[in-house]
KOLBABA-940297 format. One record per residue (C-alpha): z, x, y negated; chain; residue in three letters; residue number from 1. Coordinates in pm, 1 decimal. Each point is the difference from the previous one (the first is absolute). Last residue first. Example, Ala and Ser with C-alpha at 12.3 -4.5 7.8 and 13.67 -1.06 7.14 Angstrom:
<atoms>
<atom w="714.0" u="1367.0" v="106.0" chaine="A" residu="SER" num="2"/>
<atom w="66.0" u="-137.0" v="344.0" chaine="A" residu="ALA" num="1"/>
</atoms>
This chain:
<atoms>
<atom w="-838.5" u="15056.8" v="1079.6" chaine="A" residu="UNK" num="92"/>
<atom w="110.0" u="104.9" v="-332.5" chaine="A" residu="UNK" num="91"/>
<atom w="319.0" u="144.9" v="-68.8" chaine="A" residu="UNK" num="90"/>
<atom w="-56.8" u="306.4" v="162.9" chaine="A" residu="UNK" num="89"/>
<atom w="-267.3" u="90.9" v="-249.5" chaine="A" residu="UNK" num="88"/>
<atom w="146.5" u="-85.4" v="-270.7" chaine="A" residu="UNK" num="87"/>
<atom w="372.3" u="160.2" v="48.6" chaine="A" residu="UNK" num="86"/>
<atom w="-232.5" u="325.0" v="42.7" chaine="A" residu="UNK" num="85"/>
<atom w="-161.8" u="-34.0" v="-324.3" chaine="A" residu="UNK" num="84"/>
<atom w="311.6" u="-32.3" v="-184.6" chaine="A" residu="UNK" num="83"/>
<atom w="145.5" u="256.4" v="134.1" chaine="A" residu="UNK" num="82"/>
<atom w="-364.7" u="217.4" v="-47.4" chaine="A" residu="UNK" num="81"/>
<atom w="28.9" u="-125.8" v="-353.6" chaine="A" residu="UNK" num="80"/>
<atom w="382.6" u="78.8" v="-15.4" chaine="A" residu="UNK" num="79"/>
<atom w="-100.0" u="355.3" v="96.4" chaine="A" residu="UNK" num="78"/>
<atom w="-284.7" u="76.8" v="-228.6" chaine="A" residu="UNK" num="77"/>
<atom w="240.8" u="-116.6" v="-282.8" chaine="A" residu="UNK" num="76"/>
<atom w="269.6" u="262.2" v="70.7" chaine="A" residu="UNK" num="75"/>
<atom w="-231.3" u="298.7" v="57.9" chaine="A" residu="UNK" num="74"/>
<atom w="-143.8" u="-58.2" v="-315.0" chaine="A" residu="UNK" num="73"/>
<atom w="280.7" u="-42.6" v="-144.8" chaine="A" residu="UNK" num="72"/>
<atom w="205.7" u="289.7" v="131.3" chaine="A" residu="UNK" num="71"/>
<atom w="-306.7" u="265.1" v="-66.2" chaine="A" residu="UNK" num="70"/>
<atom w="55.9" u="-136.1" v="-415.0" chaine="A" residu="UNK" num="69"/>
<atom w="414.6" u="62.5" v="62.3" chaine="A" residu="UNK" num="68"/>
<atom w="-126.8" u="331.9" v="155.1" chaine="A" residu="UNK" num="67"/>
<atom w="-230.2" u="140.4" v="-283.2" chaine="A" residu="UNK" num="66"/>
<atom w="241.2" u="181.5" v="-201.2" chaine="A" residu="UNK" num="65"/>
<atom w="240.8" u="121.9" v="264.4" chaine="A" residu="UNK" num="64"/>
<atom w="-318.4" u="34.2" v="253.3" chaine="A" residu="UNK" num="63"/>
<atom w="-237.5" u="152.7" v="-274.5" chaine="A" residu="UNK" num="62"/>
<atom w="286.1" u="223.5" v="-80.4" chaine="A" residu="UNK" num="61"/>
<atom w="50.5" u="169.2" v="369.0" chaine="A" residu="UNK" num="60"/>
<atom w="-343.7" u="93.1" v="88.0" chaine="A" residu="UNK" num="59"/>
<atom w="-68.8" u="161.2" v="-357.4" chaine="A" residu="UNK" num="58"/>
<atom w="309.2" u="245.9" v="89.1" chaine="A" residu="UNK" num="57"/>
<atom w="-105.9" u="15.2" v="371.5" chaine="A" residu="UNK" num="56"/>
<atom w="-360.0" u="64.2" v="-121.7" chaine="A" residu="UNK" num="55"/>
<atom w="42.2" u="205.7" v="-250.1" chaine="A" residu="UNK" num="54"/>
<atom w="272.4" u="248.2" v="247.7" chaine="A" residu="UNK" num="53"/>
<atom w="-240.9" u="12.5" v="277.7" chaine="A" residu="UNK" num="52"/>
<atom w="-301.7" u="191.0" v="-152.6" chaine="A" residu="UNK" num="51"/>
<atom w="215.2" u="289.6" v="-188.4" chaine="A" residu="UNK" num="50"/>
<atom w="171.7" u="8.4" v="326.5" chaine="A" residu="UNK" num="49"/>
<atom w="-253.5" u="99.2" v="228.9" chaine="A" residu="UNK" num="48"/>
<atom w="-64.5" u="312.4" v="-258.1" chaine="A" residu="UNK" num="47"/>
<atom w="-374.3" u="105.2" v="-44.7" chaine="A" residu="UNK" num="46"/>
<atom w="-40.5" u="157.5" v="-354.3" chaine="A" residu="UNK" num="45"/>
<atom w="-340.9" u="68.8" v="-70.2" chaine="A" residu="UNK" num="44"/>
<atom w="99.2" u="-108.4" v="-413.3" chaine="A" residu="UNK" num="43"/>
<atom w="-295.2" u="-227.8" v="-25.6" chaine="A" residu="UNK" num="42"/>
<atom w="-52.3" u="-57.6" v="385.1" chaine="A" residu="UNK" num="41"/>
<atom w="375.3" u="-131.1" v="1.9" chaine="A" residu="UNK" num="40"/>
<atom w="-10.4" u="-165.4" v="-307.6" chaine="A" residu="UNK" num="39"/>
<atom w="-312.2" u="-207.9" v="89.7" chaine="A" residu="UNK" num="38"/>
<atom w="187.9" u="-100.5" v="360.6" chaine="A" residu="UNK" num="37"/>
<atom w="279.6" u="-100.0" v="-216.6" chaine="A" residu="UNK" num="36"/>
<atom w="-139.3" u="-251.1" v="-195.1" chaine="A" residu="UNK" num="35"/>
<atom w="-229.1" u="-88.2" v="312.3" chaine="A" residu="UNK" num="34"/>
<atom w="356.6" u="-127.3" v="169.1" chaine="A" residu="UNK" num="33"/>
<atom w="140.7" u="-133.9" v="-316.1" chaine="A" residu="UNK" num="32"/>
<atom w="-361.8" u="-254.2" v="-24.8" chaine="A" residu="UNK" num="31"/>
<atom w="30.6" u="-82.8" v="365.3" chaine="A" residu="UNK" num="30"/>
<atom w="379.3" u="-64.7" v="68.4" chaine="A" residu="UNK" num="29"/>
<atom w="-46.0" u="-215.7" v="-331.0" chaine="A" residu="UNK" num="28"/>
<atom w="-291.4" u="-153.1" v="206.6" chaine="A" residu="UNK" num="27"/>
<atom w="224.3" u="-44.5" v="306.2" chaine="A" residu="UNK" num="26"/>
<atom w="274.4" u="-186.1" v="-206.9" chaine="A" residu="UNK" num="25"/>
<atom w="-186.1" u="-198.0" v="-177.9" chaine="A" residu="UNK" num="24"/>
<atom w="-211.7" u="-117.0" v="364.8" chaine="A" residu="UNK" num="23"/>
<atom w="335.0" u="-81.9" v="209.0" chaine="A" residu="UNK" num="22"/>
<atom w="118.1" u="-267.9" v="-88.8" chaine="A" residu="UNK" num="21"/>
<atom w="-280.6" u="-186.9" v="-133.9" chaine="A" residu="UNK" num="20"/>
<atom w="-211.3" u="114.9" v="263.5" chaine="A" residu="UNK" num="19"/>
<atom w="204.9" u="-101.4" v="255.6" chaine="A" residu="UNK" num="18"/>
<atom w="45.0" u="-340.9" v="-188.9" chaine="A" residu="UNK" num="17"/>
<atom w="-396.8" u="-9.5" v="9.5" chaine="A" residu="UNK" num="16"/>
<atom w="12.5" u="109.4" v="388.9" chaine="A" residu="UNK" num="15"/>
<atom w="259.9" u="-292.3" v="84.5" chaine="A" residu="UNK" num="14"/>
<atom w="-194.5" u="-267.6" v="-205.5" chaine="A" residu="UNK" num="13"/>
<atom w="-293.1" u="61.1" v="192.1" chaine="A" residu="UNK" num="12"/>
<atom w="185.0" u="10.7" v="347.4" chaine="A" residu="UNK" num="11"/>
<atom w="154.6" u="-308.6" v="-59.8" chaine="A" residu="UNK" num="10"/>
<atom w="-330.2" u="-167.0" v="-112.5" chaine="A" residu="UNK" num="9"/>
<atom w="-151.0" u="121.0" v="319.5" chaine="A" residu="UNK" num="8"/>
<atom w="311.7" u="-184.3" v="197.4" chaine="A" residu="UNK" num="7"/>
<atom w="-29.0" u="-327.0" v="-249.8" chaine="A" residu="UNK" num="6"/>
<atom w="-374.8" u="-9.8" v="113.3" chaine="A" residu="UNK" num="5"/>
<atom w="65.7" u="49.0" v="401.8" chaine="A" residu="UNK" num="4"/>
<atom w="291.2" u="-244.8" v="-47.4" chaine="A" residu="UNK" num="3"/>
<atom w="-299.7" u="-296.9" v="-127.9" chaine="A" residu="UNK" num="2"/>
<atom w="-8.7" u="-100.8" v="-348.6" chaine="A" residu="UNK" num="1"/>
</atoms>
């Protein structure tokens, strides 16, 4: 496998753990955020807060519950790329 290879595989694997971050926590952002949005045109009331408070609230429990998971995946991308590294400056 040449460098240029193991650099695009890098890159892969960094956008996938991105996404596996980051994707949960922008879809429950999503779903709370249309929630709302349906309320507000329902009842025509159109307060900044109403919107902000979900999220934050919503926001703040998928990282406590979801954060050892986010850890992990984090975690393991990083040794591979470690790992990855120590191979390709080990070889001539």
């Amino acid at each position: 496998m040449t460098h240029s290879d193991t650099i695009a595989i890098a890159g892969q694997q960094a956008l996938w753990a991105a996404l596996l971050v980051g994707g949960p926590l922008l879809a429950g952002m999503l779903v709370i955020g249309v929630a709302v949005a349906l309320v507000q045109a329902l009842t025509q009331v159109q307060e900044a807060s109403l919107a902000f408070v979900p999220k934050i609230v919503l926001l703040g429990l998928a990282m406590l519950l979801g954060g050892p998971a986010a850890m992990g995946v984090l975690r393991a991308f990083a040794l591979t790329l470690f790992d990855r590294v120590v191979a390709a400056g080990g070889a001539p």
